[in-house]
Residue, then its C-alpha position, 0 to 999 in steps of 0.5 A: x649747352x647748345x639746348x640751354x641757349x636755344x632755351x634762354x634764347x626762346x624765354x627773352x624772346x618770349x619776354x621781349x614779345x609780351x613787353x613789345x604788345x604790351x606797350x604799342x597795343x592799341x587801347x581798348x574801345x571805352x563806352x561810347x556813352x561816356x566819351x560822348x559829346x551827347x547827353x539825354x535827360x528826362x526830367x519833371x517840373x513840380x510845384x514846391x510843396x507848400x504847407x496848406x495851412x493858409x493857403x488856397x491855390x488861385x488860378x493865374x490870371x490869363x491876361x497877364x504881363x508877364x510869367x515869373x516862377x520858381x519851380x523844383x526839377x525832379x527825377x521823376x513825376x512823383x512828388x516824392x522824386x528825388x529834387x535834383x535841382x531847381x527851375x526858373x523862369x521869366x517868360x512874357x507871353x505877349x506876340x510882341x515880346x514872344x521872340x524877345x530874349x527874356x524868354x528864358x527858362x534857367x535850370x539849375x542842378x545840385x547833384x554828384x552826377x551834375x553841377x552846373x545850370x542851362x539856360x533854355x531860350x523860349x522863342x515862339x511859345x503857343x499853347x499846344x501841349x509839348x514846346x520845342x525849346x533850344x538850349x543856349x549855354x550853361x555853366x559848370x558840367x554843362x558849360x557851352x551846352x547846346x541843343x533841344x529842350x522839349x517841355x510839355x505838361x504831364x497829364x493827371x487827373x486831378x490836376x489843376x494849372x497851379x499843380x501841373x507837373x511839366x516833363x522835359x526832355x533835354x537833348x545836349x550837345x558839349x563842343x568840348x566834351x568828346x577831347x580829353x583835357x591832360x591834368 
């Protein structure tokens, strides 16, 4: 009889143990990545394709007020890349105007992965090859969004201004996104 409750004994402790760790263990370390405030995209700015039936590509015009341009955003460099979005823009290139606030560049973004646009601010442009950009805000998965935008021009060989492709490289910060939100 002795043996029987030293058994039962032993079981219910076991029992007891298993359901004492279960409930106050920590829980286990996620992905950082997931949980982290940061996010890095690299993304690629192309020409629209236009049907070439009475089309001829002009030059752009190098004295001109201002620079107004509608754009795709892809995955990658290829034309055939997946479109994930859409580029705007309305930039004066003029010393006076180049800290003006109506140097912004909008990106917007239609995908299952991101839904939402960013604004990026383009104080100081120069002509050189990659500009430094900063990312002011944006909507949606990207709302509140800082951080760093470099935008630079892919080299190609048989490119021409009017079908330069242009890479970005996004670096952003959401204030809110390292705390979880209770449903």
């Amino acid at each position: 009889m002795i043996a029987r409750i030293i058994f039962c004994t032993a079981v219910l402790l076991a029992t007891l143990a298993v359901i004492l760790i279960a409930i106050f263990s920590p829980i286990p370390h996620e992905n950082k990545s997931k949980n982290s405030p940061w996010v890095d995209l690299s993304l690629y700015i192309q020409q629209p394709k236009i049907s070439t039936l009475n089309f001829t590509p002009k030059k752009a015009p190098t004295d001109v007020g201002a620079l107004i341009f509608h754009r795709l955003l892809t995955e990658g460099p290829e034309n055939t890349s997946r479109v994930v979005g859409k580029a705007q823009g309305f930039i004066i290139p003029i010393q006076d105007f180049a800290n003006s606030a109506f140097n912004i560049i909008y990106l917007t973004f239609n995908t299952n992965e991101f839904s939402g646009s960013l604004s990026v601010e383009a104080k100081s442009l120069t002509n050189d090859n990659k500009e430094e950009l900063t990312v002011v805000g944006g909507t949606g998965y990207f709302a509140f969004a800082r951080g760093l935008a470099v935008f630079g021009q892919r080299e190609r060989e048989h490119s021409d201004n009017f079908e330069a492709t242009y890479h970005i490289k996004l670096q952003l910060k959401f204030p809110n996104k390292s705390k979880t939100i209770p449903r």
